[in-house]
VMD Tcl script that draws the C-alpha trace (Angstrom):
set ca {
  {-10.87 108.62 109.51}
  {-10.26 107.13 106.30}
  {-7.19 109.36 105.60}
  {-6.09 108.34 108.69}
  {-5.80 104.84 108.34}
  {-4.72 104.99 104.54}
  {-1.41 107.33 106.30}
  {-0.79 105.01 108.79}
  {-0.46 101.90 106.18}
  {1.59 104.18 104.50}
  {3.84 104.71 107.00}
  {4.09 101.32 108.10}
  {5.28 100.18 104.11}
  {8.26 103.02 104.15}
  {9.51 102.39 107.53}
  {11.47 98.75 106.65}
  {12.58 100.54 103.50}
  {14.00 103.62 105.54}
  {15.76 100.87 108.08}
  {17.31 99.32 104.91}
  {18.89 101.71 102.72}
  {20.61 102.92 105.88}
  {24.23 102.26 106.26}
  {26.18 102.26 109.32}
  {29.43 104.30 108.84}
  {32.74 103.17 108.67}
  {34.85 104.18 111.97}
  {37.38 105.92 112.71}
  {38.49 102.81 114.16}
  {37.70 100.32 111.73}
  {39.11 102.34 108.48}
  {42.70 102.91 110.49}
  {43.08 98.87 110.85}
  {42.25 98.65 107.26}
  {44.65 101.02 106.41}
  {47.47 99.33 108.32}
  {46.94 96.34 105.66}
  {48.07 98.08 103.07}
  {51.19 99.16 104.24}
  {52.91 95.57 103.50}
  {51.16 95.94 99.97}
  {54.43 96.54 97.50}
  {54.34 96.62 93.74}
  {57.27 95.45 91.92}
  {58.16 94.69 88.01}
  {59.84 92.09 85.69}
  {61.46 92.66 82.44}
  {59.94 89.42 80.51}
  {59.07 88.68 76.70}
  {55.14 88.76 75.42}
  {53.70 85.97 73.40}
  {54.74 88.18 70.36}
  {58.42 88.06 71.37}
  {57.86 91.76 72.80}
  {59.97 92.93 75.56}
  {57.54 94.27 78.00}
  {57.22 95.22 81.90}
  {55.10 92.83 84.01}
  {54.06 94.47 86.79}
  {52.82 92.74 89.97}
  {51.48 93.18 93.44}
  {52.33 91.22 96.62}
  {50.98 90.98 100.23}
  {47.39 91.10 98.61}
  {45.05 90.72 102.15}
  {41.94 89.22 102.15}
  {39.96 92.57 102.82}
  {41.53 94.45 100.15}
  {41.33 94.98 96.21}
  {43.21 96.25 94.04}
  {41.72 98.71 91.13}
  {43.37 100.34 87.98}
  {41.31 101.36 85.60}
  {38.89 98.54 84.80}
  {41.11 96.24 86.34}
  {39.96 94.81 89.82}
  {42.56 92.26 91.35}
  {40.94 90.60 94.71}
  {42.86 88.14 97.14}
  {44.26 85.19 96.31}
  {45.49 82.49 99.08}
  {47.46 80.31 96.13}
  {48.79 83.53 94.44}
  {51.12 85.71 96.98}
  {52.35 87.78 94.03}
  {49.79 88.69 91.26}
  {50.05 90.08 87.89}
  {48.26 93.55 87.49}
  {49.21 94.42 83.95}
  {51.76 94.54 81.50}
  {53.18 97.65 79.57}
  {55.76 98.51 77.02}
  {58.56 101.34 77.14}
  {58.69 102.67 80.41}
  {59.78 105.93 81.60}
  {56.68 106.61 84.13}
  {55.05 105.96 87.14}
  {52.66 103.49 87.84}
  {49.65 103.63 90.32}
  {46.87 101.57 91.18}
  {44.63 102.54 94.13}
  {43.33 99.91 97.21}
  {39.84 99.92 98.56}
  {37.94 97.70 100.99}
  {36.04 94.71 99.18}
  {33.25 93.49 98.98}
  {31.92 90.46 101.64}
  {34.18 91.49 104.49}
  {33.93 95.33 106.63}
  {30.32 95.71 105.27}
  {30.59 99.64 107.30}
  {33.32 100.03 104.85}
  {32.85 98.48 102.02}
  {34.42 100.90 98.85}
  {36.21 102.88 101.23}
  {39.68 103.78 99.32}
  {42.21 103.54 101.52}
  {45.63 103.84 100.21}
  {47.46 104.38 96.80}
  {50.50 102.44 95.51}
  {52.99 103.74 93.50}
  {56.21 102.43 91.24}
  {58.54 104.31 89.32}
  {59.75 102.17 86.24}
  {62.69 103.01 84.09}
  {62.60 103.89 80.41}
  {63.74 100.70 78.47}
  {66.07 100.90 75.84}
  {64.74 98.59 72.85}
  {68.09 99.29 70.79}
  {69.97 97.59 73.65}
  {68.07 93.96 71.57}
  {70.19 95.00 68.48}
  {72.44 92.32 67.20}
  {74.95 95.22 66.79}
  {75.39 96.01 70.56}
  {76.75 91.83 71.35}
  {79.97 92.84 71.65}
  {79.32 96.51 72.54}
  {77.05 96.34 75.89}
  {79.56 99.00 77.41}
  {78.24 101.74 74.59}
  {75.59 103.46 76.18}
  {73.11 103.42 73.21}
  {73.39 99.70 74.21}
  {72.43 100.31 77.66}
  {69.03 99.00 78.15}
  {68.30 101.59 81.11}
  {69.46 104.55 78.46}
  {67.15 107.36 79.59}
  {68.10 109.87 76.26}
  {66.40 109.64 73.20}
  {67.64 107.76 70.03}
  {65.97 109.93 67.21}
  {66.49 107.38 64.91}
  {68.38 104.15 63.61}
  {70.39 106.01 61.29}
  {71.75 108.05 64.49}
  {71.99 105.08 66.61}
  {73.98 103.10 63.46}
  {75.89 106.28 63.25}
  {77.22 106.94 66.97}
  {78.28 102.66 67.75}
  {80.56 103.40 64.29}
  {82.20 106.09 66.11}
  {82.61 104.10 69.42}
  {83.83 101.39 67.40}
  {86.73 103.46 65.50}
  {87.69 104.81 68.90}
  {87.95 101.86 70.60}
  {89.75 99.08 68.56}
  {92.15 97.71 70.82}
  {95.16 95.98 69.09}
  {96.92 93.28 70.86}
  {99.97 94.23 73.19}
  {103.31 93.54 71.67}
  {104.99 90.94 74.29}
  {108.06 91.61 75.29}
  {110.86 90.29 73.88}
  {113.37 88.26 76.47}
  {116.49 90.69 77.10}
  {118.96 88.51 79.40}
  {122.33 89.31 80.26}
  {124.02 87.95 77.53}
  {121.83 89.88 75.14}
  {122.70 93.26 77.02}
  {126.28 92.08 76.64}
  {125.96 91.94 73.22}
  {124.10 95.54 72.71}
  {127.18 96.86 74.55}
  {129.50 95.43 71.97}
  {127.44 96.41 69.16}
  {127.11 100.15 70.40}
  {130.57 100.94 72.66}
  {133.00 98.31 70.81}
  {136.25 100.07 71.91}
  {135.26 100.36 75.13}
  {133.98 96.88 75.30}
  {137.24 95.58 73.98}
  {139.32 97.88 76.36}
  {137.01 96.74 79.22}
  {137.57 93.28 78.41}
  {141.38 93.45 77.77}
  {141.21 95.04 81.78}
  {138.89 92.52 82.84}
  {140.97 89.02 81.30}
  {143.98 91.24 82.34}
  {142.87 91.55 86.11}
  {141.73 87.52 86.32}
  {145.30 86.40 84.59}
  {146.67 88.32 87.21}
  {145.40 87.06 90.02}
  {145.81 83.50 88.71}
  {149.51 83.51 88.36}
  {149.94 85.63 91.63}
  {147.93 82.53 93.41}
  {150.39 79.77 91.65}
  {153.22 81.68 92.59}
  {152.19 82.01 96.61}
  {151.62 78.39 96.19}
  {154.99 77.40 94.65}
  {156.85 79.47 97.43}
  {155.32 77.69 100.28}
  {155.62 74.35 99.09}
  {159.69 75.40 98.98}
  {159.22 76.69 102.32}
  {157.73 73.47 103.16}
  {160.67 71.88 101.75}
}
mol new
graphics top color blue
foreach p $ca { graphics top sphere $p radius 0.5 }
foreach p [lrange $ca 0 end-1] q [lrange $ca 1 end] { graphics top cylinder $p $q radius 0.2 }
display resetview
């Protein structure tokens, strides 16, 4: 009868404890209109200088909702009402993709709290850090100088090297301008190069106008006798 008793107790002490490490489970329902949050989530990236003067990527995340976190890594971003775009992280160099993964938090959806519901993804491109050389200023066209390069630069030497050779091929000298040919000038020419013909030409040409001008002051003599 003892036992009995001593069971029952016993029972009665790991029944609350059974109740409480019980979890309801997170819906069918409930996860899909969790997962709908995310889909306005969007991570994006800035080109911006460190505090030692590094050019570096900032990447951030907007549309951050109040039942969602962000993780990467050991990085947990939560909601922030004053903050519509956060900072995540920053990296150097570029060249790969970026992902950070969003779960449910903590304090709101208790069925589905640390559910994972979506993953975010960027693609950022490979920066160029020769493209900050004091030699590309007036060469931003070269693509060495590019800052979205994707190649490799094996070394400065190379680099120094390949801009030399763009430079040699691409020294533009200033356009002659033109020199003002009127018609006098072309005149001229045609004396200097054709001077018989020029003279002959002219002879015909002063011959033709003299012509004219005493055939017009004879016309006009004869009818002022006719007038007579």
């Amino acid at each position: 009868m003892k036992k009995r008793i001593l069971l029952i107790i016993f029972i009665l002490i790991m029944i609350p404890v059974g109740v409480k490490a019980a979890r309801i489970p997170c819906t069918t329902k409930n996860f899909s209109k969790l997962k709908a949050l995310t889909y306005d989530v969007k991570l994006s990236y800035d080109l911006i200088k460190n505090e030692d003067n590094q050019t570096v990527f900032r990447i951030n995340i907007a549309n951050l909702k109040e039942e969602l976190e962000v993780r990467y890594g050991n990085i947990t971003i939560n909601y922030d009402p004053e903050k519509p775009v956060q900072e995540v992280t920053t990296l150097s160099g570029g060249g790969f993709k970026y992902m950070v993964d969003i779960y449910v938090t903590e304090g709101l959806e208790r069925a589905c709290v640390g559910e994972k519901l979506a993953t975010k993804s960027i693609d950022v491109p490979k920066y160029n850090y020769y493209s900050e050389r004091d030699e590309c200023i007036d060469y931003e066209k070269f693509y060495l100088c590019n800052k979205w390069y994707k190649g490799d630069i094996p070394s400065e030497k190379y680099f120094l090297e390949e801009l030399e050779k763009y430079i040699g091929k691409n020294i533009e000298e200033e356009p002659e301008k033109p020199e003002k040919y009127n018609i006098i000038d072309r005149i001229i020419d045609f004396y200097k190069d054709y001077p018989l013909l020029a003279i002959t030409l002219t002879i015909v040409i002063v011959g033709a106008i003299t012509f004219v001008i005493v055939r017009n002051l004879i016309r006009r003599k004869n009818r002022i006798k006719l007038d007579i």
